[in-house]
Biopython code that builds the backbone (N, CA, C, O; Angstrom):
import numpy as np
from Bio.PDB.StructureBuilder import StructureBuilder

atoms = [
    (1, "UNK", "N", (12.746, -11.454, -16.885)),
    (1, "UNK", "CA", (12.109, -10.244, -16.441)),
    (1, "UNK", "C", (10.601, -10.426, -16.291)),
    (1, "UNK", "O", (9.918, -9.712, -15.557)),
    (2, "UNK", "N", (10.222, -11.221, -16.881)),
    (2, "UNK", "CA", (8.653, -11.349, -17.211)),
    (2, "UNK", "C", (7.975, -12.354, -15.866)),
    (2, "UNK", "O", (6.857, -12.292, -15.356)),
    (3, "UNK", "N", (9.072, -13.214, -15.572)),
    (3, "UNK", "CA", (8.701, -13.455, -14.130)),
    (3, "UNK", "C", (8.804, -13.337, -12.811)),
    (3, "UNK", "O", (8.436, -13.942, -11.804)),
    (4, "UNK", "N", (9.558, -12.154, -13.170)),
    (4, "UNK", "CA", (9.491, -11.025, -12.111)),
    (4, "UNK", "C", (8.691, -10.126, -11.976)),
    (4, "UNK", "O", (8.525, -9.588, -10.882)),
    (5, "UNK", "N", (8.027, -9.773, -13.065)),
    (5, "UNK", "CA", (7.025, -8.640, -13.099)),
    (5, "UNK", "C", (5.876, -8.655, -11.986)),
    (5, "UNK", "O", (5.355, -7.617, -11.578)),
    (6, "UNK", "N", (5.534, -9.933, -11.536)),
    (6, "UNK", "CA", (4.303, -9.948, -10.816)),
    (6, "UNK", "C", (4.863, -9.485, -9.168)),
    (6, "UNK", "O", (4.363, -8.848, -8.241)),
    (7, "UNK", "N", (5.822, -10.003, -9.339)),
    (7, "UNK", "CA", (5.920, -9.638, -7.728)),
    (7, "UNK", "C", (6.654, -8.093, -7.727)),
    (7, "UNK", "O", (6.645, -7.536, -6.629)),
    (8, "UNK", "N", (7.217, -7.434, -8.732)),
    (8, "UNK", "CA", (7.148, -5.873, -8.822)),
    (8, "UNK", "C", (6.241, -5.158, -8.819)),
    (8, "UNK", "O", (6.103, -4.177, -8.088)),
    (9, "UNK", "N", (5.375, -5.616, -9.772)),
    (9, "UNK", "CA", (4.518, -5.191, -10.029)),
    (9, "UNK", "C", (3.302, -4.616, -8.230)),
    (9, "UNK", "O", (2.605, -3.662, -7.884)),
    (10, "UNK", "N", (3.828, -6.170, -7.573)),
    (10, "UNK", "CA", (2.660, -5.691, -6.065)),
    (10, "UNK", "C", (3.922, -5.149, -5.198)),
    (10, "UNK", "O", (3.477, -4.983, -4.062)),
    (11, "UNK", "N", (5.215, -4.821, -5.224)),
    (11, "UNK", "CA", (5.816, -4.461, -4.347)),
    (11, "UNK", "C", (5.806, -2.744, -4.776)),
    (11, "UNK", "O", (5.993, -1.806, -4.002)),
    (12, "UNK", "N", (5.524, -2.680, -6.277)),
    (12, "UNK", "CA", (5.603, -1.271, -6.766)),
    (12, "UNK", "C", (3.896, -0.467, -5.830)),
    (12, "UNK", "O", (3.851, 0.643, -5.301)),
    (13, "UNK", "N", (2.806, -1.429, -5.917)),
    (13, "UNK", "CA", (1.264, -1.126, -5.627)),
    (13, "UNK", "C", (1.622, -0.992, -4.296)),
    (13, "UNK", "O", (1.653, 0.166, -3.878)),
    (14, "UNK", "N", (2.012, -2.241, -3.213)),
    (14, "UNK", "CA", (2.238, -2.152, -1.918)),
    (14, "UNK", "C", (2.879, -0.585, -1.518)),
    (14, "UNK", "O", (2.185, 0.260, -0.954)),
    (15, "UNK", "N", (4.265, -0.362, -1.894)),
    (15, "UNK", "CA", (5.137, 0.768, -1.866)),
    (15, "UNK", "C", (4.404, 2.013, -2.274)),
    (15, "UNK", "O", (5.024, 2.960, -1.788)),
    (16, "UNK", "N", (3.261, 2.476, -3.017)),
    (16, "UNK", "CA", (2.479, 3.526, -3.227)),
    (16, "UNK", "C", (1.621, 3.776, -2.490)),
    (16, "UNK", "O", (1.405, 4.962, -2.239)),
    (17, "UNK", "N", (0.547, 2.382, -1.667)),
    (17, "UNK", "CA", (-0.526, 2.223, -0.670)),
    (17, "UNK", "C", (0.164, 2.826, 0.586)),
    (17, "UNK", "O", (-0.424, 3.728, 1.184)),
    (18, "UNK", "N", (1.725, 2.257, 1.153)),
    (18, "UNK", "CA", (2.162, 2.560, 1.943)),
    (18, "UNK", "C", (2.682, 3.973, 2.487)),
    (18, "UNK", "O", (2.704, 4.380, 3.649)),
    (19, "UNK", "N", (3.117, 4.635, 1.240)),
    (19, "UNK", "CA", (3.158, 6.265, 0.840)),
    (19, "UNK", "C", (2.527, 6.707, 1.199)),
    (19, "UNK", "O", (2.616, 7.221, 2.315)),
    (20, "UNK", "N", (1.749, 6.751, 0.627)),
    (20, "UNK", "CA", (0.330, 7.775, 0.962)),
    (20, "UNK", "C", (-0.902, 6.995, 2.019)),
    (20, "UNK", "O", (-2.084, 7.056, 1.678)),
    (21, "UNK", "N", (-0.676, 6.597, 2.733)),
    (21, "UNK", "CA", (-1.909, 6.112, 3.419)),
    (21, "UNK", "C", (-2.132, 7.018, 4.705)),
    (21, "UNK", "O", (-3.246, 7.343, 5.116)),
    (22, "UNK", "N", (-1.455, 7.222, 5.030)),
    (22, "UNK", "CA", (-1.362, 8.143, 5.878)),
    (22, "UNK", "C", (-2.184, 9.369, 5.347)),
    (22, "UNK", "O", (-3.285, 9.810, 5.677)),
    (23, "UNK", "N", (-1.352, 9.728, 4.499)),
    (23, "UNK", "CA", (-1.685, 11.666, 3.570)),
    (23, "UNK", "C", (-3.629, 11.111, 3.403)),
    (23, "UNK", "O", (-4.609, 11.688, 3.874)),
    (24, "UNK", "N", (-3.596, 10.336, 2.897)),
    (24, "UNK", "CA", (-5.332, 9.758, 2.643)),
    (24, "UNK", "C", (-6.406, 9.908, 3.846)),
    (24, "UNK", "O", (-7.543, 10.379, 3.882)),
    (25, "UNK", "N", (-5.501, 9.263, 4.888)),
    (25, "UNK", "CA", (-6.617, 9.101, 6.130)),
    (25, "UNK", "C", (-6.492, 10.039, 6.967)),
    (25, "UNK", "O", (-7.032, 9.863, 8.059)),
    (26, "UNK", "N", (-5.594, 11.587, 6.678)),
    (26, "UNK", "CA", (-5.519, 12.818, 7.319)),
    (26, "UNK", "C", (-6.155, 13.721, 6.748)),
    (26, "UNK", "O", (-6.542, 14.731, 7.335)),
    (27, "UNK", "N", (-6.421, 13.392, 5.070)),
    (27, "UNK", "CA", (-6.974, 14.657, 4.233)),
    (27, "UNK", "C", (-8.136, 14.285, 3.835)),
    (27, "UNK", "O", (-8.907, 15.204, 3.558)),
    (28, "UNK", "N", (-8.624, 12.916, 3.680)),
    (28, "UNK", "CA", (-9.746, 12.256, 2.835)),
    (28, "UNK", "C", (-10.683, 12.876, 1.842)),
    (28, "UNK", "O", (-11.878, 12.716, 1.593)),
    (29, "UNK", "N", (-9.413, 13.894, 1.199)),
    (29, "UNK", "CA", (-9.889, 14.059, -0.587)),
    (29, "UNK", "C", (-9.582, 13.313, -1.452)),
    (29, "UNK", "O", (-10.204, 13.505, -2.497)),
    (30, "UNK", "N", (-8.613, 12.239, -1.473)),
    (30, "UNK", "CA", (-9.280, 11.098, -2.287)),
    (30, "UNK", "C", (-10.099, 10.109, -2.031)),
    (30, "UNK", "O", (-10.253, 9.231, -2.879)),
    (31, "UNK", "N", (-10.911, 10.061, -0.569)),
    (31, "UNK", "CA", (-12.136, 8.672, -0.399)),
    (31, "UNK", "C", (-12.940, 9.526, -0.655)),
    (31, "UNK", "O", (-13.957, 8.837, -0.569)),
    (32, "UNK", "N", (-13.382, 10.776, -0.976)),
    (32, "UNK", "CA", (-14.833, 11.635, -0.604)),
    (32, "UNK", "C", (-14.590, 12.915, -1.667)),
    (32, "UNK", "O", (-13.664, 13.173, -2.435)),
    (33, "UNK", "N", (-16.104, 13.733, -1.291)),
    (33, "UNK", "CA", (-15.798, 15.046, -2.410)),
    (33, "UNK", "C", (-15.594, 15.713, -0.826)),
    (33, "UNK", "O", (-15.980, 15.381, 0.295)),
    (34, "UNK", "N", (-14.649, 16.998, -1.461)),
    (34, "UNK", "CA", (-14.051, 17.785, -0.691)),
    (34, "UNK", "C", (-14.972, 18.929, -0.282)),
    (34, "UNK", "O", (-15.784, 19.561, -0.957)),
    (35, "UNK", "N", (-14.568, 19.047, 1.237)),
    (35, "UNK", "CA", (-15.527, 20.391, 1.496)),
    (35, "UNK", "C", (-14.957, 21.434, 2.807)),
    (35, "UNK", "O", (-14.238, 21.043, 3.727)),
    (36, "UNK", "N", (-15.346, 22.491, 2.673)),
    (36, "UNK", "CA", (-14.591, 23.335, 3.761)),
    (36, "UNK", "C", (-14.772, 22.465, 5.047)),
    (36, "UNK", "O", (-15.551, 21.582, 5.408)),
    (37, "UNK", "N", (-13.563, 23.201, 5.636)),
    (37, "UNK", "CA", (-13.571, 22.673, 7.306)),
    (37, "UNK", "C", (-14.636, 23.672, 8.103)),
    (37, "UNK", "O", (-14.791, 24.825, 7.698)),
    (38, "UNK", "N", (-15.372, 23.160, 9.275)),
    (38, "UNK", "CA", (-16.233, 24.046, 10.136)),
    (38, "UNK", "C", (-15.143, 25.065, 10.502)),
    (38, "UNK", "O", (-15.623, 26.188, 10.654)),
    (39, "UNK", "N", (-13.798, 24.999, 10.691)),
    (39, "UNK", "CA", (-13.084, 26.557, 10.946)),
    (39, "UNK", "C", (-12.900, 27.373, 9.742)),
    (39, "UNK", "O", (-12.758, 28.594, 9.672)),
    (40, "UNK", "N", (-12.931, 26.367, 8.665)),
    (40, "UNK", "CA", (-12.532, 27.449, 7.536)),
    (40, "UNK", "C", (-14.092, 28.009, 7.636)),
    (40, "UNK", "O", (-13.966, 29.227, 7.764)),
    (41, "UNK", "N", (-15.180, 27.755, 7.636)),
    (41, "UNK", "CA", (-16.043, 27.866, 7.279)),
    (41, "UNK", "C", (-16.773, 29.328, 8.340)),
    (41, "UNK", "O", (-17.674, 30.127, 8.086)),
    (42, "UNK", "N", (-15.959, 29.171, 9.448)),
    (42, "UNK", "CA", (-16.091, 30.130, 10.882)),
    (42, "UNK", "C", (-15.570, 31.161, 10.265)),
    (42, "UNK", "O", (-16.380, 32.080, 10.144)),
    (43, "UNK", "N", (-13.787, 31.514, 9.514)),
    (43, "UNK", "CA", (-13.552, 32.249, 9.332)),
    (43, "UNK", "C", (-13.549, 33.126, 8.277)),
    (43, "UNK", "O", (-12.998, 34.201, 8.041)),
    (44, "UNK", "N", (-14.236, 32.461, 7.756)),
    (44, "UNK", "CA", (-14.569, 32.809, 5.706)),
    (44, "UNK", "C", (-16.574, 33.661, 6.051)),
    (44, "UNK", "O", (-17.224, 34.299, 5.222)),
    (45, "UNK", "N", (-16.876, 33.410, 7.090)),
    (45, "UNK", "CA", (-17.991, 34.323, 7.409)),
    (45, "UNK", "C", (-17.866, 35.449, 7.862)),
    (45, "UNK", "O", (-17.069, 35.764, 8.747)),
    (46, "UNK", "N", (-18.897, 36.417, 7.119)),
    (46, "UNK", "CA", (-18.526, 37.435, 7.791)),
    (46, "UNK", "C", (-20.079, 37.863, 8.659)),
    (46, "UNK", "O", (-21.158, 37.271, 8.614)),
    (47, "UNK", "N", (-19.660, 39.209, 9.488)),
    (47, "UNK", "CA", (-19.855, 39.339, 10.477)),
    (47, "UNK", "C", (-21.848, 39.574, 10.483)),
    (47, "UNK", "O", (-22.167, 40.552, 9.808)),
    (48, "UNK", "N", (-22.602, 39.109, 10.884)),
    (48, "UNK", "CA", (-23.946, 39.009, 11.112)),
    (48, "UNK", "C", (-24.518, 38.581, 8.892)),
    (48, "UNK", "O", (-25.438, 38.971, 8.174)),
    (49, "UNK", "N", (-23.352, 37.669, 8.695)),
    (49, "UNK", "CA", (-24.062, 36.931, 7.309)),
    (49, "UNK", "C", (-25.033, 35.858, 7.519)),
    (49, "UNK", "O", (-24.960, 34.869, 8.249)),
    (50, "UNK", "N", (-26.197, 36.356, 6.526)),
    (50, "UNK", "CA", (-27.113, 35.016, 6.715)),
    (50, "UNK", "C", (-26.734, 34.003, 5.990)),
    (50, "UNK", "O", (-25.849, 33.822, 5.153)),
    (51, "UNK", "N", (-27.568, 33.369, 6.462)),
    (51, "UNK", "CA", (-27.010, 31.503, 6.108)),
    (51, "UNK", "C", (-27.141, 31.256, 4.502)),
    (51, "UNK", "O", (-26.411, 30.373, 4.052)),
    (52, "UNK", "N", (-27.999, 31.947, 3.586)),
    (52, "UNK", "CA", (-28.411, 31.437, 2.550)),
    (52, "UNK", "C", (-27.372, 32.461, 1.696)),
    (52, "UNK", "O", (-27.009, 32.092, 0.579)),
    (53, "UNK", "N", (-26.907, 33.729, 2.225)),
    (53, "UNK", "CA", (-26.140, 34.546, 1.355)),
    (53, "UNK", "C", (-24.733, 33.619, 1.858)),
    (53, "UNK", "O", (-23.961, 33.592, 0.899)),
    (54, "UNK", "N", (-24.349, 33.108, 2.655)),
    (54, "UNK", "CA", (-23.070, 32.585, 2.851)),
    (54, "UNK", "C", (-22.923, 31.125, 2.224)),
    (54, "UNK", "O", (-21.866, 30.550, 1.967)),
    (55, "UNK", "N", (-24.261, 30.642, 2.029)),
    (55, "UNK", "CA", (-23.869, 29.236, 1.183)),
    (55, "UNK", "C", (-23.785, 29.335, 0.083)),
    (55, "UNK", "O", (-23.159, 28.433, -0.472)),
    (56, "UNK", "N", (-24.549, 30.830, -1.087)),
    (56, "UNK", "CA", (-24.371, 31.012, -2.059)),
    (56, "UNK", "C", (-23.382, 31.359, -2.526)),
    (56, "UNK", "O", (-23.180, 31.018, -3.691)),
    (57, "UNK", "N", (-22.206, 32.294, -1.723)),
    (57, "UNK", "CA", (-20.612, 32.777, -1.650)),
    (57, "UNK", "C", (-19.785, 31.316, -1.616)),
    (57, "UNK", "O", (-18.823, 31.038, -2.332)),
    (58, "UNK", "N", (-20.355, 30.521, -0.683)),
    (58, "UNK", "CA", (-18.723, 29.479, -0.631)),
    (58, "UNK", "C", (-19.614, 28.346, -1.750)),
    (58, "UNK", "O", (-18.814, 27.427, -1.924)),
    (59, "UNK", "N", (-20.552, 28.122, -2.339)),
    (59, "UNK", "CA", (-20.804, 27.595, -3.466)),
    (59, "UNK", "C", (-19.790, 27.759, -4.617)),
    (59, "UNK", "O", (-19.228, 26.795, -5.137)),
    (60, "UNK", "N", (-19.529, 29.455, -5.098)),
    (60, "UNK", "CA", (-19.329, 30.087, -6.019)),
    (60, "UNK", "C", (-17.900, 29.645, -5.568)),
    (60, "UNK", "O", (-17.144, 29.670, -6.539)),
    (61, "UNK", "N", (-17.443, 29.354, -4.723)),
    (61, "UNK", "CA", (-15.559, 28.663, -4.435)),
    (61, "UNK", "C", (-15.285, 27.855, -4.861)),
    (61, "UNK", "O", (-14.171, 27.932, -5.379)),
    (62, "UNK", "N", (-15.857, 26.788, -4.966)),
    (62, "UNK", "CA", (-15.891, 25.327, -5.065)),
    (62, "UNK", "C", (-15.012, 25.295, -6.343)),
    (62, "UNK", "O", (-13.880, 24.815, -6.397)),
    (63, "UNK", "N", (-15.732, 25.908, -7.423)),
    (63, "UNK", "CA", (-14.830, 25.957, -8.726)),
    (63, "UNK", "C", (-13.972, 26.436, -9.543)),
    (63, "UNK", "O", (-13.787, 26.355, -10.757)),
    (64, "UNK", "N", (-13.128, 27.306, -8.075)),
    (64, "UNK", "CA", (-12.122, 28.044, -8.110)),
    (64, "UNK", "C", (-11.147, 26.791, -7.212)),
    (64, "UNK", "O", (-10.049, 26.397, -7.604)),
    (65, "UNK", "N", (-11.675, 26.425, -6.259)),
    (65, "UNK", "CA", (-10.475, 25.777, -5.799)),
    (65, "UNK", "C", (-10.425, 24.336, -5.752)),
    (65, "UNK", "O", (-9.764, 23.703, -4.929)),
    (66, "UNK", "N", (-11.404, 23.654, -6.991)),
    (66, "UNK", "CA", (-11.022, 22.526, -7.785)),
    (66, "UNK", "C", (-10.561, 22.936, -9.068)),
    (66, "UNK", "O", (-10.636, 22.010, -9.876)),
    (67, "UNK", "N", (-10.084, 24.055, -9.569)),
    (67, "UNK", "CA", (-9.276, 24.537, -10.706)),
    (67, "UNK", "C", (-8.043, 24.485, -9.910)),
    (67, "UNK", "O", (-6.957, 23.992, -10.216)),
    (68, "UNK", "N", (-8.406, 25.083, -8.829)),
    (68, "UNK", "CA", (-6.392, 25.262, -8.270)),
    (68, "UNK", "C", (-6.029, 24.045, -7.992)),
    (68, "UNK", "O", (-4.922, 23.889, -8.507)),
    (69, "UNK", "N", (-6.411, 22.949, -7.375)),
    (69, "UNK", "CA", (-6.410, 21.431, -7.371)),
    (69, "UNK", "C", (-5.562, 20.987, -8.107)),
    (69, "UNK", "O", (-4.392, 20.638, -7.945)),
    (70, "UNK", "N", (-6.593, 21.041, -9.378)),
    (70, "UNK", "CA", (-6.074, 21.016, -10.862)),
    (70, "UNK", "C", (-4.699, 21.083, -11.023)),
    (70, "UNK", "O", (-3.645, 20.535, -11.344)),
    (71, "UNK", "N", (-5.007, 21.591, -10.815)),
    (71, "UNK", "CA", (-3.346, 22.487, -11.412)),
    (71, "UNK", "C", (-2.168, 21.544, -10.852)),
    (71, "UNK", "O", (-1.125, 21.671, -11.492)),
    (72, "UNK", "N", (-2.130, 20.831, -10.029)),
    (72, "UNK", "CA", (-0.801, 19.792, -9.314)),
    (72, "UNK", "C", (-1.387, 18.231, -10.017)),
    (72, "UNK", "O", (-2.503, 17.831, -10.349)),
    (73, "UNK", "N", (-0.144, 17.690, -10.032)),
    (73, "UNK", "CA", (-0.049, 16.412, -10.908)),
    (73, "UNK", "C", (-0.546, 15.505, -9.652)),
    (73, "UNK", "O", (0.018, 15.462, -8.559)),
    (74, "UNK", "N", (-1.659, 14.822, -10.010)),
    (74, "UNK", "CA", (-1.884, 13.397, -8.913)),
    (74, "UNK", "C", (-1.044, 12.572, -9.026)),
    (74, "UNK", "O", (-0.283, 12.144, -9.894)),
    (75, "UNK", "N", (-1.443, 12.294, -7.365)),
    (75, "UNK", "CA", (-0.066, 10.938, -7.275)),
    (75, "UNK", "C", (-0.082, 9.930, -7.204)),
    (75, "UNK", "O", (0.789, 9.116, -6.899)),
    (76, "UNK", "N", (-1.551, 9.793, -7.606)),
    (76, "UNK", "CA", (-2.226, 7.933, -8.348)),
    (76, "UNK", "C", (-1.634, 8.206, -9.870)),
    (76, "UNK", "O", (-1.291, 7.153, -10.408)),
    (77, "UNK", "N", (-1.416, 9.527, -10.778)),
    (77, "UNK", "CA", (-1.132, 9.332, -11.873)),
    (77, "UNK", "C", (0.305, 9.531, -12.379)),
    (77, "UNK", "O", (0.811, 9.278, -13.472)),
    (78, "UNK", "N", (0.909, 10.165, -11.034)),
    (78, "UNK", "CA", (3.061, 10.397, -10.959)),
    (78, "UNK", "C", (3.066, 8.718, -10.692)),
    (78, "UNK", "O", (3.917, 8.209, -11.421)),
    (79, "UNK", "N", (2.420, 7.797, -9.927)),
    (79, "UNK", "CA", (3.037, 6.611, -9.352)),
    (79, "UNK", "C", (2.129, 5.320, -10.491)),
    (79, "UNK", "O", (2.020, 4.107, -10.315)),
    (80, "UNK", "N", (1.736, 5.966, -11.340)),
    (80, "UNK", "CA", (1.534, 5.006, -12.496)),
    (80, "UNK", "C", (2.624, 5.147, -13.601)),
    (80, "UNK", "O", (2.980, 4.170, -14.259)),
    (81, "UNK", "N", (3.068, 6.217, -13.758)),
    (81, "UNK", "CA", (3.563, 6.493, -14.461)),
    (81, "UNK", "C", (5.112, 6.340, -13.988)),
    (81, "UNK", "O", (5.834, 6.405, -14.983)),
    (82, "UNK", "N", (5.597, 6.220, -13.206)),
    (82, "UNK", "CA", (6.623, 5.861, -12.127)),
    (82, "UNK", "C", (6.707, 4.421, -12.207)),
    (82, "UNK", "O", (7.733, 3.887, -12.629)),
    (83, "UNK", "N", (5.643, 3.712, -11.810)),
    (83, "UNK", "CA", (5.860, 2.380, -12.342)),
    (83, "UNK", "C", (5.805, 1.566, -14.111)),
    (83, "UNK", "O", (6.137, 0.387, -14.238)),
    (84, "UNK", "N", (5.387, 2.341, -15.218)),
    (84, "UNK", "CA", (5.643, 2.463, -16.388)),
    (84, "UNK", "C", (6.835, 2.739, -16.738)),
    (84, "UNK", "O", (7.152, 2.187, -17.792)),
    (85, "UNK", "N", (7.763, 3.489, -16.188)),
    (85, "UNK", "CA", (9.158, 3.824, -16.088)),
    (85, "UNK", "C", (10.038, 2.494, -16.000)),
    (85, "UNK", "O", (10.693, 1.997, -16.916)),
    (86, "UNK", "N", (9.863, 1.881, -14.268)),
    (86, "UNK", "CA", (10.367, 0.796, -13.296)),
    (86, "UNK", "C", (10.019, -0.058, -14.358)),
    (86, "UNK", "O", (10.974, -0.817, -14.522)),
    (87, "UNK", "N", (8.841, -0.385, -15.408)),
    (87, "UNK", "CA", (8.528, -1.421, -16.135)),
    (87, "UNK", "C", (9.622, -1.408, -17.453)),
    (87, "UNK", "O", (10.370, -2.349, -17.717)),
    (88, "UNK", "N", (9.569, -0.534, -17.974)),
    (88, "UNK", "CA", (10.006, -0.154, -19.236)),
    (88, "UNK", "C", (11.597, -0.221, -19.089)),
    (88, "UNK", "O", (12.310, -0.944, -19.784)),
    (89, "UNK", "N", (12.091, 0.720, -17.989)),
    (89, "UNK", "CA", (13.453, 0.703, -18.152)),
    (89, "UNK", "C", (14.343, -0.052, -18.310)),
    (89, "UNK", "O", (15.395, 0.540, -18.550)),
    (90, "UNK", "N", (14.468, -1.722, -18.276)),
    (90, "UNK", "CA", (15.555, -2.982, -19.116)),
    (90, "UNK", "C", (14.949, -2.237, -20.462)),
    (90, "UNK", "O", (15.868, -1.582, -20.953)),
    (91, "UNK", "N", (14.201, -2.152, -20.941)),
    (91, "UNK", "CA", (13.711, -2.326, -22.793)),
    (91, "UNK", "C", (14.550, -1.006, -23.031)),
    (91, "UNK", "O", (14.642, -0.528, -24.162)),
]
sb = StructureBuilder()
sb.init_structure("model")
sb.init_model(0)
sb.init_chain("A")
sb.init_seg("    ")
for serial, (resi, resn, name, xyz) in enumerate(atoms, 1):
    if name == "N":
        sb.init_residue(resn, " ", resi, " ")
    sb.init_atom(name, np.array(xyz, "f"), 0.0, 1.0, " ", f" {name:<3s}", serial, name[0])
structure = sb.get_structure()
């Protein structure tokens, strides 16, 4: 088993890169910090708001909806733990 591990081990890494690479290079909240889209940002204004009262409003978001984030299990830390499983399970 132990000399098998290495090449599981990159077919388990390969098989996770391949998953999600896509979801990564469509959403790119895991290469970057996250920020509204220019439409969300069109429609979350309201009507003759100035610029400095509307950056102070979607400021005050930010840490509402990296709490809601929160809240779902990452899937760098389901597919570590997925492969801790794949490792463990002969023992």
């Amino acid at each position: 088993q132990f000399l098998l591990m290495p090449f599981l081990l990159l077919f388990v890494v390969m098989y996770f890169f391949l998953q999600n690479a896509q979801e990564w290079h469509a959403s790119k909240s895991y290469l970057g910090p996250r920020d509204w889209s220019p439409h969300a940002k069109w429609v979350f204004r309201e009507f003759n708001e100035l610029q400095h009262i509307f950056e102070r409003r979607m400021e005050g978001s930010h840490q509402h909806a990296n709490n809601y984030l929160s809240s779902f299990p990452s899937p760098i830390w389901t597919s570590f733990l997925y492969t801790v499983r794949f490792i463990s399970g002969p023992f």
